[in-house]
PDB file of N, CA, C, O and CB in Angstrom:
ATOM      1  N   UNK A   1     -55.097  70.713-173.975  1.00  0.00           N
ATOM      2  CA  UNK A   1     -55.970  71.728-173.443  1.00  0.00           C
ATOM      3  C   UNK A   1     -56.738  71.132-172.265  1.00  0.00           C
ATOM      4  O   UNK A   1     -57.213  69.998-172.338  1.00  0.00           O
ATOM      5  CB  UNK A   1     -56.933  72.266-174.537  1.00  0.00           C
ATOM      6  N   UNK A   2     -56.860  71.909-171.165  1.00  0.00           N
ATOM      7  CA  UNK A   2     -57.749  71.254-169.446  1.00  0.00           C
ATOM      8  C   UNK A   2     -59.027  71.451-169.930  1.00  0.00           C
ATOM      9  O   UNK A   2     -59.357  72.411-170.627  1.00  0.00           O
ATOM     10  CB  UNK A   2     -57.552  72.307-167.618  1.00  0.00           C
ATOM     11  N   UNK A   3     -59.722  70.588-169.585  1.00  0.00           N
ATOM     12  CA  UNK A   3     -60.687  70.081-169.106  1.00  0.00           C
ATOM     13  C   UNK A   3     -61.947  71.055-168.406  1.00  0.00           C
ATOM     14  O   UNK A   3     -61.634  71.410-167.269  1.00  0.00           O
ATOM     15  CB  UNK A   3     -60.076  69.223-168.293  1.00  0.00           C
ATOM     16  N   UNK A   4     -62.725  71.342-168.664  1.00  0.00           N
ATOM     17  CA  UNK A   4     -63.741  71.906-167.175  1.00  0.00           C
ATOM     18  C   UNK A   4     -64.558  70.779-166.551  1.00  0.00           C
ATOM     19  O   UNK A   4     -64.482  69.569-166.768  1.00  0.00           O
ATOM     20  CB  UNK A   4     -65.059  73.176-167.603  1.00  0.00           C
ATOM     21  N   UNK A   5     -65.342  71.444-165.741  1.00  0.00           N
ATOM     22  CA  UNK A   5     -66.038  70.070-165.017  1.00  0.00           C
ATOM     23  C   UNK A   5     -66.987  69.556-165.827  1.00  0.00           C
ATOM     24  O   UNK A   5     -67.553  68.494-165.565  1.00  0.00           O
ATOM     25  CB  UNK A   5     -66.784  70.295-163.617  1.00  0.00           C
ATOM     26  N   UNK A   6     -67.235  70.254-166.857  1.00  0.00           N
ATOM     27  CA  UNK A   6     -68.504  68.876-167.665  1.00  0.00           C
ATOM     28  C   UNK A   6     -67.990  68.639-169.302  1.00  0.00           C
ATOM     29  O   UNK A   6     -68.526  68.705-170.409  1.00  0.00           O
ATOM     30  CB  UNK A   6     -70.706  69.672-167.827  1.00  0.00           C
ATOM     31  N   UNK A   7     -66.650  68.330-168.773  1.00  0.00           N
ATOM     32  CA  UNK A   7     -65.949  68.249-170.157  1.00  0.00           C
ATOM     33  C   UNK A   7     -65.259  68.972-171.018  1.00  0.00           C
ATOM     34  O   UNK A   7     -64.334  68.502-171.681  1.00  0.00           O
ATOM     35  CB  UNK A   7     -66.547  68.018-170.806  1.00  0.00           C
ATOM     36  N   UNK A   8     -65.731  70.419-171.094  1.00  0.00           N
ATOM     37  CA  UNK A   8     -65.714  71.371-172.133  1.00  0.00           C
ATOM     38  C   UNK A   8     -63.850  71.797-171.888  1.00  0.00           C
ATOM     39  O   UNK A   8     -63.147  71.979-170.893  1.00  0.00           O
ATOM     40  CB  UNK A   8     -67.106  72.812-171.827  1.00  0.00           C
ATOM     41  N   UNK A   9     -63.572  71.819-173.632  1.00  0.00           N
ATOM     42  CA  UNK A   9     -62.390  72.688-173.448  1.00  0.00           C
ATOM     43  C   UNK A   9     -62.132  73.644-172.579  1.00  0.00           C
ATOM     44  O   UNK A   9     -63.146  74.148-172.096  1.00  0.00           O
ATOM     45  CB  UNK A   9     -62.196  73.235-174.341  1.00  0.00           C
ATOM     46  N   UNK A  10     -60.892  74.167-172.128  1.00  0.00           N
ATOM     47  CA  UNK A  10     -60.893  75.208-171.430  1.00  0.00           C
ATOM     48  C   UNK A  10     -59.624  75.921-171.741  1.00  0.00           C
ATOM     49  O   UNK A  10     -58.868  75.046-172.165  1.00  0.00           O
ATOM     50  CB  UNK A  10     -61.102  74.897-170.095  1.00  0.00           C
ATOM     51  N   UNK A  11     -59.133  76.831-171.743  1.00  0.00           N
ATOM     52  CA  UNK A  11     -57.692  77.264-172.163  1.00  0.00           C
ATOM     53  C   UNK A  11     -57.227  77.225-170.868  1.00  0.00           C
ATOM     54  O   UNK A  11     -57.957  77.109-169.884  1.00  0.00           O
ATOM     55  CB  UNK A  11     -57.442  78.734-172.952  1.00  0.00           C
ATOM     56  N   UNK A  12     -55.503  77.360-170.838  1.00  0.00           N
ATOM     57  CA  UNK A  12     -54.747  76.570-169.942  1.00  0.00           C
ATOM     58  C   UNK A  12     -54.462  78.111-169.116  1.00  0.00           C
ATOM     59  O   UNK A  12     -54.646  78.272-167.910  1.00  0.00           O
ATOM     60  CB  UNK A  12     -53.288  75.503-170.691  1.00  0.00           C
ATOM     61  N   UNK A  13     -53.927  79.273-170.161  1.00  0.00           N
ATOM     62  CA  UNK A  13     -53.120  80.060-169.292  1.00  0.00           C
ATOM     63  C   UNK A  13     -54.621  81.222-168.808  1.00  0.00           C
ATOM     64  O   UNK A  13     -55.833  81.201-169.023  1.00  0.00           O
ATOM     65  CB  UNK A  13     -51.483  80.866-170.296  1.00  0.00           C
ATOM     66  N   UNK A  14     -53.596  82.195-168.023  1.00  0.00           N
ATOM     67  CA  UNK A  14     -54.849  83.363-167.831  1.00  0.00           C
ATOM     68  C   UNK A  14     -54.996  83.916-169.105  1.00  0.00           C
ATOM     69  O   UNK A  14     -56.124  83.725-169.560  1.00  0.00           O
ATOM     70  CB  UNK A  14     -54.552  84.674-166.729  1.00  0.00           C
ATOM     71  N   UNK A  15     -54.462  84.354-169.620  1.00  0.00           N
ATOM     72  CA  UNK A  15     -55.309  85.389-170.879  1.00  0.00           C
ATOM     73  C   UNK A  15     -55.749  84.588-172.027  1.00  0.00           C
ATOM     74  O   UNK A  15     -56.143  85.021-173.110  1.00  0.00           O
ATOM     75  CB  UNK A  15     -54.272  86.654-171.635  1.00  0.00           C
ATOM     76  N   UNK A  16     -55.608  83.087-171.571  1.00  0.00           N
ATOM     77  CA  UNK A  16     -56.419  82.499-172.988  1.00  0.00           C
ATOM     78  C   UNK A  16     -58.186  81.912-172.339  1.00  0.00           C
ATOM     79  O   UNK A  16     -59.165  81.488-172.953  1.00  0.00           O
ATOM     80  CB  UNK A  16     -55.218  80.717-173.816  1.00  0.00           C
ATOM     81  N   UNK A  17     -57.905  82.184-170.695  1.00  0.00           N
ATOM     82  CA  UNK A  17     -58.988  81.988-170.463  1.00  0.00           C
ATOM     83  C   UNK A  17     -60.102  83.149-170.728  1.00  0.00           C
ATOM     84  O   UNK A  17     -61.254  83.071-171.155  1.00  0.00           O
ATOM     85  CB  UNK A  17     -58.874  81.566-169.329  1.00  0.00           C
ATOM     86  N   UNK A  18     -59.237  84.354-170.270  1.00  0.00           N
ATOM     87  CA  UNK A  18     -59.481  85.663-170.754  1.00  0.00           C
ATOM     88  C   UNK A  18     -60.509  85.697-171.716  1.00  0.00           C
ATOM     89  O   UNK A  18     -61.736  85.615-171.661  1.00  0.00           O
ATOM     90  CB  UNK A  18     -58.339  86.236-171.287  1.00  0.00           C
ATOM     91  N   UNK A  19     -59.623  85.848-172.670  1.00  0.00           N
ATOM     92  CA  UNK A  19     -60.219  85.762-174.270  1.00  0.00           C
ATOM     93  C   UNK A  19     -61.671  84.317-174.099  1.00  0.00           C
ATOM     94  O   UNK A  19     -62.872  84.320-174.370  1.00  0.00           O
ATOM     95  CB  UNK A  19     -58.416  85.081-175.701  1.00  0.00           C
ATOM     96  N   UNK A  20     -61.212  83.807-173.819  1.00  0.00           N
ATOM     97  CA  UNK A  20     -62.913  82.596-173.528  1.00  0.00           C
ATOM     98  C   UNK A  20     -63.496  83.030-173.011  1.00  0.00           C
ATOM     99  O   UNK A  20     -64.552  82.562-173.437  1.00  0.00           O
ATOM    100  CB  UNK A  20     -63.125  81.260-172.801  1.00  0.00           C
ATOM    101  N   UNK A  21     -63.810  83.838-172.109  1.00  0.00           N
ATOM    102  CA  UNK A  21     -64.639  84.086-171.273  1.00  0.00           C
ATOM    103  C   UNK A  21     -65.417  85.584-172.027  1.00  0.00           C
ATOM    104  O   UNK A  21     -66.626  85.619-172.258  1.00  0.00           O
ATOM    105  CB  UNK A  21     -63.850  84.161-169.780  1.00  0.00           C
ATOM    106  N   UNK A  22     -64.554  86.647-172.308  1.00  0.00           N
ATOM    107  CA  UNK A  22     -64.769  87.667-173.491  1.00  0.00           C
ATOM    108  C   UNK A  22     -65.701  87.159-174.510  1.00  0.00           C
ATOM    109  O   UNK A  22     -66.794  87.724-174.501  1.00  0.00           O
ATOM    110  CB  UNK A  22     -63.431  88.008-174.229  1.00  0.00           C
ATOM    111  N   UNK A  23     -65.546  86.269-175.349  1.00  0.00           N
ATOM    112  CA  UNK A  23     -66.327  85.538-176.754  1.00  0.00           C
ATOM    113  C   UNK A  23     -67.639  85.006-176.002  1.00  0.00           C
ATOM    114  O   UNK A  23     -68.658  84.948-176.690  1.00  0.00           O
ATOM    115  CB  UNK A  23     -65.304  83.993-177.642  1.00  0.00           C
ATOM    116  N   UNK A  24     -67.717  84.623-174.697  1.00  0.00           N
ATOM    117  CA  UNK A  24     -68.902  83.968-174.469  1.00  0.00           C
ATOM    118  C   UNK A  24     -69.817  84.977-174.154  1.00  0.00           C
ATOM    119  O   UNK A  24     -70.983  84.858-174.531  1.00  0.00           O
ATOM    120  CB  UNK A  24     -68.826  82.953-173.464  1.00  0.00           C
ATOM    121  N   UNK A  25     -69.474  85.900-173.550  1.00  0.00           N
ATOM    122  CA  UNK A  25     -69.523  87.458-172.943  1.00  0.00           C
ATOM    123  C   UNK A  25     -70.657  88.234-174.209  1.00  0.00           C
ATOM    124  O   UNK A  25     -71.760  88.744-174.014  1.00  0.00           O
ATOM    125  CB  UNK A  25     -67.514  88.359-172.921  1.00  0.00           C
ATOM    126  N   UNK A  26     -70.079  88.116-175.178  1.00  0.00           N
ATOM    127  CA  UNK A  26     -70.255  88.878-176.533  1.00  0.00           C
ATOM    128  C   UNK A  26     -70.696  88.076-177.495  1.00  0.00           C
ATOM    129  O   UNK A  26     -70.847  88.461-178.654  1.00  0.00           O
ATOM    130  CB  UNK A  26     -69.056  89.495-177.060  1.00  0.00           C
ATOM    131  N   UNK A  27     -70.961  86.784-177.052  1.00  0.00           N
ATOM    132  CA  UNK A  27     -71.749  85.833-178.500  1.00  0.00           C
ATOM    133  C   UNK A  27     -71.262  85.178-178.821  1.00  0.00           C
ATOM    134  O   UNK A  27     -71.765  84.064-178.967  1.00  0.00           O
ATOM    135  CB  UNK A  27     -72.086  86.206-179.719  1.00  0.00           C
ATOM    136  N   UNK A  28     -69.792  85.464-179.187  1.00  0.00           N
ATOM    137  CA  UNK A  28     -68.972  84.981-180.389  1.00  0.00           C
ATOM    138  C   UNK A  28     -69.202  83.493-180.521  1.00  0.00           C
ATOM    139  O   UNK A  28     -69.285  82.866-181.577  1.00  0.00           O
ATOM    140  CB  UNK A  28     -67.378  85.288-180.224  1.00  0.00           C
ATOM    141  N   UNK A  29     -69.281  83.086-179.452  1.00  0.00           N
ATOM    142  CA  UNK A  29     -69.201  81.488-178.955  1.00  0.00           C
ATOM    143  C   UNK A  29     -70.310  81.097-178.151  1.00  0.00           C
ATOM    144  O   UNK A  29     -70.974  82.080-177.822  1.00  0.00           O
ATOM    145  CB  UNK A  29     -67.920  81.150-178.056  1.00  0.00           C
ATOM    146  N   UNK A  30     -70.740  80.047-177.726  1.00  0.00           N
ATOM    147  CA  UNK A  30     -71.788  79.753-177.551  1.00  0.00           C
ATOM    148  C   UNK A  30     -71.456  78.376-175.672  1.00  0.00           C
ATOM    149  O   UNK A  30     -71.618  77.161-175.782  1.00  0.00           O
ATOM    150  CB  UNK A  30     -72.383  79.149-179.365  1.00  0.00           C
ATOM    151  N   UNK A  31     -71.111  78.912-174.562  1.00  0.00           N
ATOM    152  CA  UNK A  31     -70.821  78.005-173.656  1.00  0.00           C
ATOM    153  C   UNK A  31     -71.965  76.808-173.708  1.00  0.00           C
ATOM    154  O   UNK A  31     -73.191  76.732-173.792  1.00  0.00           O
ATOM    155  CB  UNK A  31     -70.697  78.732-172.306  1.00  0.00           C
ATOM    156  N   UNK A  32     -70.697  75.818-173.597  1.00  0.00           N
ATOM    157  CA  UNK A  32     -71.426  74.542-173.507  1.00  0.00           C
ATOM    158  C   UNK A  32     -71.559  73.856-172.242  1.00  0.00           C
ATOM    159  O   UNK A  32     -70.807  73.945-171.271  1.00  0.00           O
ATOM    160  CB  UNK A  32     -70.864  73.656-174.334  1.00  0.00           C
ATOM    161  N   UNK A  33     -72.625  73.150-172.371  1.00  0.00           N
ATOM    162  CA  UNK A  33     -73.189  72.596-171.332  1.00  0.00           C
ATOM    163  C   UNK A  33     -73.665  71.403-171.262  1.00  0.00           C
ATOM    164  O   UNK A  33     -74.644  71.170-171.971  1.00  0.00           O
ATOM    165  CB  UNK A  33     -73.952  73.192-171.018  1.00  0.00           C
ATOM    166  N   UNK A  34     -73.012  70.085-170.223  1.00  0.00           N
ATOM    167  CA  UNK A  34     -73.493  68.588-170.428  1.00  0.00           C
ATOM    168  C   UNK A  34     -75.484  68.816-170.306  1.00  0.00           C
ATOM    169  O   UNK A  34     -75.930  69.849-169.808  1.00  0.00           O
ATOM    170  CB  UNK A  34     -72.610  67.341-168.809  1.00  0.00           C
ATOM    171  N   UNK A  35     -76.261  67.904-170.738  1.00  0.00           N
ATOM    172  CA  UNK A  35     -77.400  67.988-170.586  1.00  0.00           C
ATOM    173  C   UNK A  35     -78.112  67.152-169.645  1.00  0.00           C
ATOM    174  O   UNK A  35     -78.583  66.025-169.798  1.00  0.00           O
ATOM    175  CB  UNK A  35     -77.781  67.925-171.597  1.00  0.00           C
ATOM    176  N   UNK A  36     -78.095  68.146-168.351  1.00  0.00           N
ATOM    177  CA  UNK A  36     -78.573  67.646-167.010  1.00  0.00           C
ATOM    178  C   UNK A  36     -79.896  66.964-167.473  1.00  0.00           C
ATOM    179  O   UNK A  36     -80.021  65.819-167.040  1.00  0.00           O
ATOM    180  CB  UNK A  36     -78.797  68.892-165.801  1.00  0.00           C
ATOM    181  N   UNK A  37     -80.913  67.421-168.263  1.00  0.00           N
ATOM    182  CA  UNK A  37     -82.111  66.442-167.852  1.00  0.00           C
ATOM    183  C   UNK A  37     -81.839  64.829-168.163  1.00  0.00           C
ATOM    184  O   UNK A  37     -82.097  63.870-167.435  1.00  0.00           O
ATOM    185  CB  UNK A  37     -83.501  66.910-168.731  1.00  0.00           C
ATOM    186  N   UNK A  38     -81.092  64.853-169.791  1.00  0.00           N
ATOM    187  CA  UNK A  38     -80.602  63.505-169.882  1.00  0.00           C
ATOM    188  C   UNK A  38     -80.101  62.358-168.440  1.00  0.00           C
ATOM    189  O   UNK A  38     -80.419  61.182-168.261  1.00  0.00           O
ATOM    190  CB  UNK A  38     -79.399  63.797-170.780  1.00  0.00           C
ATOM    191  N   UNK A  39     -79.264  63.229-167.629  1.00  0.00           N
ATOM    192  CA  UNK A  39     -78.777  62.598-166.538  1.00  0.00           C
ATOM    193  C   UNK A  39     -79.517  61.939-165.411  1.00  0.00           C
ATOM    194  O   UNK A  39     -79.396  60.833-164.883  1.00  0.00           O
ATOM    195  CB  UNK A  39     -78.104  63.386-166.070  1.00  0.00           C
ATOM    196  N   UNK A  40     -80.474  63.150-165.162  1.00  0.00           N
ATOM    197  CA  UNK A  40     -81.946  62.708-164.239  1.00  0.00           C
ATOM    198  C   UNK A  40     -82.633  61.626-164.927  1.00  0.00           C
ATOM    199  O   UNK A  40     -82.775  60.625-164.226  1.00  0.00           O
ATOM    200  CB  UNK A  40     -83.169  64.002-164.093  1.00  0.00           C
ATOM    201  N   UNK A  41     -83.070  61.558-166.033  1.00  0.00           N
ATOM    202  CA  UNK A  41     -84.024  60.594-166.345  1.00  0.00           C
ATOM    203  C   UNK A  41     -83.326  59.542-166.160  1.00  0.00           C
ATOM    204  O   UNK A  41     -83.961  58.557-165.784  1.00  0.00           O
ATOM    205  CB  UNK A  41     -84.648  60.640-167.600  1.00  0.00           C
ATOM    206  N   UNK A  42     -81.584  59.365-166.384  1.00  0.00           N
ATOM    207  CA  UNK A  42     -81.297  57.669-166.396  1.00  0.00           C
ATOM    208  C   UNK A  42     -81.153  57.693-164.574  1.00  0.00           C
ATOM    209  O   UNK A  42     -81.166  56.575-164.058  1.00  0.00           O
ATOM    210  CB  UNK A  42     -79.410  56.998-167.534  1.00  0.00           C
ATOM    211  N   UNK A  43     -81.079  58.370-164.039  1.00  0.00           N
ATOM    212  CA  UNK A  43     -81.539  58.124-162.640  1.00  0.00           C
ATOM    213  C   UNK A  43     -82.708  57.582-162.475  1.00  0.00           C
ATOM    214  O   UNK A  43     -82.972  56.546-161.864  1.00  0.00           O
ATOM    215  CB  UNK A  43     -81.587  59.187-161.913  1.00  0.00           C
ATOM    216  N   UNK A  44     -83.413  58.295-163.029  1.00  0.00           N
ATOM    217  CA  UNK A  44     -85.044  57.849-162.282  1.00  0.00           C
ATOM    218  C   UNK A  44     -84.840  55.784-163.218  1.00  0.00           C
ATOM    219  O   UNK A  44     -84.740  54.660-162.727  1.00  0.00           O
ATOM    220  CB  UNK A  44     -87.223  59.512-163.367  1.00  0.00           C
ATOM    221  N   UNK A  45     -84.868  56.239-164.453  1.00  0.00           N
ATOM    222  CA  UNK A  45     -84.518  54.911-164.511  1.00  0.00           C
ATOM    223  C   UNK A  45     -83.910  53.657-164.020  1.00  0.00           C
ATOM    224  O   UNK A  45     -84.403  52.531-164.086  1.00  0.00           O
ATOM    225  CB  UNK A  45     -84.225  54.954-165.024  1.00  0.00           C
ATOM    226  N   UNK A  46     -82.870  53.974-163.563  1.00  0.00           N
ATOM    227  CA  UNK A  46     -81.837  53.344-162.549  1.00  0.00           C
ATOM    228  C   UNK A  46     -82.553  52.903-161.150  1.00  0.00           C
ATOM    229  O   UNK A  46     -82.386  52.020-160.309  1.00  0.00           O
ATOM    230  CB  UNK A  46     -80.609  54.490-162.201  1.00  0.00           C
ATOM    231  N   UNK A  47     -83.285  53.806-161.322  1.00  0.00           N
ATOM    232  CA  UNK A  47     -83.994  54.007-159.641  1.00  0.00           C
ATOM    233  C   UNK A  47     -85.098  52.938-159.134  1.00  0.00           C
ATOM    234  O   UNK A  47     -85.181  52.382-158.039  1.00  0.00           O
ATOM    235  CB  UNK A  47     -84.908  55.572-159.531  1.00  0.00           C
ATOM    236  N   UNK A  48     -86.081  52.804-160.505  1.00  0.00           N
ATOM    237  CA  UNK A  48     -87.223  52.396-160.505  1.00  0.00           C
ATOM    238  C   UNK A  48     -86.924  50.626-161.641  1.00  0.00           C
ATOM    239  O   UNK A  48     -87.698  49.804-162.129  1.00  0.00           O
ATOM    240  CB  UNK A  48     -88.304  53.877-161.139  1.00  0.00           C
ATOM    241  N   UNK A  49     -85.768  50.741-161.618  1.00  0.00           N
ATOM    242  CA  UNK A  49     -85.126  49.014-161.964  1.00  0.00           C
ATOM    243  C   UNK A  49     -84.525  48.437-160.809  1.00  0.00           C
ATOM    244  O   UNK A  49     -84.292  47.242-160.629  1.00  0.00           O
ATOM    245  CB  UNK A  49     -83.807  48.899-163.174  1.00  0.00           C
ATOM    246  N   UNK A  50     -84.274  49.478-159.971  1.00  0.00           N
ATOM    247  CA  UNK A  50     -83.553  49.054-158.378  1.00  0.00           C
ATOM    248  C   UNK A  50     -84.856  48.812-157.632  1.00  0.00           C
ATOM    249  O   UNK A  50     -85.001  47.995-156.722  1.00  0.00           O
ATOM    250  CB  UNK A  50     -82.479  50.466-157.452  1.00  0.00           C
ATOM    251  N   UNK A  51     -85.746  49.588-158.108  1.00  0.00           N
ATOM    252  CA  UNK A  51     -87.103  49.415-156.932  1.00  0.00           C
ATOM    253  C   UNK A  51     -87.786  48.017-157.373  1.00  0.00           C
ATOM    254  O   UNK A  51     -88.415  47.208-156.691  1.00  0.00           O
ATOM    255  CB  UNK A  51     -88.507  50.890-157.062  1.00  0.00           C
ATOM    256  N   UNK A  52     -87.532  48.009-158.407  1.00  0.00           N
ATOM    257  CA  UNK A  52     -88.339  46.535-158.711  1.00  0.00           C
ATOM    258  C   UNK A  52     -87.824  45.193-158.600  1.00  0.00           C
ATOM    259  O   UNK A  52     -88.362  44.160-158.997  1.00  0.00           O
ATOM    260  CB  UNK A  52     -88.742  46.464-160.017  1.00  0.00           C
ATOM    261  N   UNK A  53     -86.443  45.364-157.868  1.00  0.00           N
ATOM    262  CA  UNK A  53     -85.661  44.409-158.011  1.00  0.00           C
ATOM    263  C   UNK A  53     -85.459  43.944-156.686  1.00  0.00           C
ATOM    264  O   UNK A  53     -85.695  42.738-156.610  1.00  0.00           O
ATOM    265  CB  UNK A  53     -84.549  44.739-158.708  1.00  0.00           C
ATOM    266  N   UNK A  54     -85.184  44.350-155.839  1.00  0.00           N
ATOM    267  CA  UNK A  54     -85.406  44.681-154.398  1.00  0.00           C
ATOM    268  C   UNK A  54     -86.727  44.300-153.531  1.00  0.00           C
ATOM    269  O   UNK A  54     -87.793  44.871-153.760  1.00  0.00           O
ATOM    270  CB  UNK A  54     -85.304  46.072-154.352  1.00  0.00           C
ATOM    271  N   UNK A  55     -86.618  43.428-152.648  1.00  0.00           N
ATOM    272  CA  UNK A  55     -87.878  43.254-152.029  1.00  0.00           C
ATOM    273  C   UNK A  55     -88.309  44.292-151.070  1.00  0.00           C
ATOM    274  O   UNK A  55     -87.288  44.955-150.889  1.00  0.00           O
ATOM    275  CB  UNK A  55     -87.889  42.045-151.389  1.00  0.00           C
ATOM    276  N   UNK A  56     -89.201  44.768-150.399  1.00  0.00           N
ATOM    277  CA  UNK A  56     -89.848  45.517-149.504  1.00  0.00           C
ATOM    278  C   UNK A  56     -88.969  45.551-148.183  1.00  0.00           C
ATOM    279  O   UNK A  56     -88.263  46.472-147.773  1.00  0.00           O
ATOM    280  CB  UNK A  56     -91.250  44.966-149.313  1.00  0.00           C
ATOM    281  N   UNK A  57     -89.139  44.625-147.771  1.00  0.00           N
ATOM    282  CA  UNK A  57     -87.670  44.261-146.375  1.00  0.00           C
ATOM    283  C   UNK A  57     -86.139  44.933-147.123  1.00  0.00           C
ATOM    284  O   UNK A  57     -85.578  45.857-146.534  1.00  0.00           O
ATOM    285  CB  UNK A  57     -87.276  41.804-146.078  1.00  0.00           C
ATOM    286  N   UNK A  58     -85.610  44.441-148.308  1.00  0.00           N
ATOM    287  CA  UNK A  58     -84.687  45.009-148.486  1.00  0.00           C
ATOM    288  C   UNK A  58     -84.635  46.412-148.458  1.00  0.00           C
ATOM    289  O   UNK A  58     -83.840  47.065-147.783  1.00  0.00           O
ATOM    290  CB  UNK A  58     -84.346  44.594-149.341  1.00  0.00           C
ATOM    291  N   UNK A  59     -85.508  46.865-149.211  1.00  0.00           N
ATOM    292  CA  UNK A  59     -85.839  48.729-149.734  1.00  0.00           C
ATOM    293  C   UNK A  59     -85.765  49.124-148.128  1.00  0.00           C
ATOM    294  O   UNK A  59     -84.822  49.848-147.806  1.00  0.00           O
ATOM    295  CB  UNK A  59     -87.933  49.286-150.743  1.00  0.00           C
ATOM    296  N   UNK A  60     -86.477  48.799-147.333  1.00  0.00           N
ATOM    297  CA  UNK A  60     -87.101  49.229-146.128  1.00  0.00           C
ATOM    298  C   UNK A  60     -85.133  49.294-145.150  1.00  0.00           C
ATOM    299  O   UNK A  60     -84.418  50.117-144.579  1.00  0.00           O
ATOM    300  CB  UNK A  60     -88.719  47.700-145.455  1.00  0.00           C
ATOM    301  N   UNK A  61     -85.120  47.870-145.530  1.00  0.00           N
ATOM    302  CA  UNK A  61     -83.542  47.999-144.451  1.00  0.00           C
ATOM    303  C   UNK A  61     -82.493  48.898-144.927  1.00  0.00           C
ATOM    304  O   UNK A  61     -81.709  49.376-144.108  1.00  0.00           O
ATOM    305  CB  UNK A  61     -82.611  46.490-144.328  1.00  0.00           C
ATOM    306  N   UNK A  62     -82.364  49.282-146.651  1.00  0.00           N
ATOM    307  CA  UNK A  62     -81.781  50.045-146.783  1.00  0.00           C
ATOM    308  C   UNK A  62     -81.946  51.739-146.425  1.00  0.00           C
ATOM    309  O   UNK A  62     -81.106  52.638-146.392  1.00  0.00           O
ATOM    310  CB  UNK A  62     -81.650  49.672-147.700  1.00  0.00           C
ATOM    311  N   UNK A  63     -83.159  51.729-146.222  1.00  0.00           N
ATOM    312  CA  UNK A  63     -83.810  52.891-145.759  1.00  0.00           C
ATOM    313  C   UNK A  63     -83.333  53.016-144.071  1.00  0.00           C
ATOM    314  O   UNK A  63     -82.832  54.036-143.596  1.00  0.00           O
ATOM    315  CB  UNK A  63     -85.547  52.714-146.038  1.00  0.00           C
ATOM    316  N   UNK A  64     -83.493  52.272-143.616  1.00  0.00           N
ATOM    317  CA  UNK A  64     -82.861  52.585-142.439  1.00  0.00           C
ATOM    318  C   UNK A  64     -81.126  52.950-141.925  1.00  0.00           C
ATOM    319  O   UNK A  64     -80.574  53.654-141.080  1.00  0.00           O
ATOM    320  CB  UNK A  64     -83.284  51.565-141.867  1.00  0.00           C
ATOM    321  N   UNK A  65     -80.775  52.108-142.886  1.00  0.00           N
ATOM    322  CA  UNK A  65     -79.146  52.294-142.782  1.00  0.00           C
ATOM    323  C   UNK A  65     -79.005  53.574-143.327  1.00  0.00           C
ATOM    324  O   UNK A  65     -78.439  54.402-142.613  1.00  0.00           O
ATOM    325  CB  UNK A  65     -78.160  51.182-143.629  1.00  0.00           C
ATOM    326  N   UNK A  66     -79.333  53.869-144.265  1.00  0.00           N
ATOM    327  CA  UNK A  66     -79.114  55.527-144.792  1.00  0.00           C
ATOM    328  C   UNK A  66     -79.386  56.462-143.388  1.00  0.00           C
ATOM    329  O   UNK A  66     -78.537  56.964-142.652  1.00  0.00           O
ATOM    330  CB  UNK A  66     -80.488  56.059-146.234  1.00  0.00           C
ATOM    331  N   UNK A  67     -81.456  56.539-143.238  1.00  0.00           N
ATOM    332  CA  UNK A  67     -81.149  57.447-142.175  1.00  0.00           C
ATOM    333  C   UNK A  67     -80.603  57.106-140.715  1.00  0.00           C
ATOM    334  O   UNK A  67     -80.615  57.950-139.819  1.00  0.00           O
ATOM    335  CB  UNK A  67     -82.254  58.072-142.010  1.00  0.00           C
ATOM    336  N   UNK A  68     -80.200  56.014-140.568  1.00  0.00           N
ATOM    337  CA  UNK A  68     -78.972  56.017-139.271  1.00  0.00           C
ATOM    338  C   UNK A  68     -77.926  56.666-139.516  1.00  0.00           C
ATOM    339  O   UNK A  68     -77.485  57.442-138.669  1.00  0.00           O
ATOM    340  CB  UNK A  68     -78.347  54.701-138.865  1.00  0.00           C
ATOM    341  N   UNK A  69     -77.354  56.503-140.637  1.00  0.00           N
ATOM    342  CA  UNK A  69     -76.143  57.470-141.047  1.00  0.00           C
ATOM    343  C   UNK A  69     -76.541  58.831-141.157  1.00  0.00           C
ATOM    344  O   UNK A  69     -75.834  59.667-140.595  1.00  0.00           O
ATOM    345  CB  UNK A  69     -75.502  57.111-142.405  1.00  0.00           C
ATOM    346  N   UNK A  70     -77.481  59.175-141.741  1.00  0.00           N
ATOM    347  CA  UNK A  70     -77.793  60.426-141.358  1.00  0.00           C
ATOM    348  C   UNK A  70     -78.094  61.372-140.324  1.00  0.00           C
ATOM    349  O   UNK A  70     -78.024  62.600-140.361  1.00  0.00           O
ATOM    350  CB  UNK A  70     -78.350  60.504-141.748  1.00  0.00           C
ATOM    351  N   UNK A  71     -78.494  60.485-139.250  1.00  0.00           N
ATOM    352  CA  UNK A  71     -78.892  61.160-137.814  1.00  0.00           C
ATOM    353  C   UNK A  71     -77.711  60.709-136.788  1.00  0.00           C
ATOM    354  O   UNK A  71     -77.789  61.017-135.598  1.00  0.00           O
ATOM    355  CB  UNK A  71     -80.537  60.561-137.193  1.00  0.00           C
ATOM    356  N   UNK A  72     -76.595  59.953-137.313  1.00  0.00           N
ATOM    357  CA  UNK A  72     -75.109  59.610-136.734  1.00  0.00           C
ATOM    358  C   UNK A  72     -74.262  61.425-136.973  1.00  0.00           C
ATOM    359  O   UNK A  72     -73.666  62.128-136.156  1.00  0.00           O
ATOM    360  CB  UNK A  72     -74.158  57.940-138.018  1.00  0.00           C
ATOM    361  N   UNK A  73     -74.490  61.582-138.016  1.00  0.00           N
ATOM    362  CA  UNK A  73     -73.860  63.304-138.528  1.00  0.00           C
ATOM    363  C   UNK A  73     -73.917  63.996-137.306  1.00  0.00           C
ATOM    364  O   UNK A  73     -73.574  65.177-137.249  1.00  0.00           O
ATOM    365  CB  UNK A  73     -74.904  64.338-139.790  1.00  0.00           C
TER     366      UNK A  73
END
């Protein structure tokens, strides 16, 4: 059975997607969903172990290379 983008079963042909989409429509079933806040927080985490790890000159030079690439667009 394929895949959707945050994992979830999905039926393969048209009318079995059909029918999935019907049940979610009407209750029967309940669409699932990965849990975005979980995801943000290990960002911010990620974020603020990178910030502390990193000296000021580094943070700062990486800051510049980003928005050079950005104002290169």
């Amino acid at each position: 059975m394929p895949k959707g983008p945050q994992g979830q079963k999905r039926p393969a042909d048209v009318i079995g997607n059909a029918v999935h989409i019907a049940k979610i429509a009407t209750g029967e079933i309940e669409e699932t969903h990965l849990k975005q806040p979980a995801k943000r927080k290990s960002g911010l985490a990620g974020a603020s172990a990178r910030k502390k790890s990193l000296t000021a000159e580094e943070r700062s030079e990486i800051a510049k290379l980003a928005a050079e690439k950005r104002w290169k667009q």
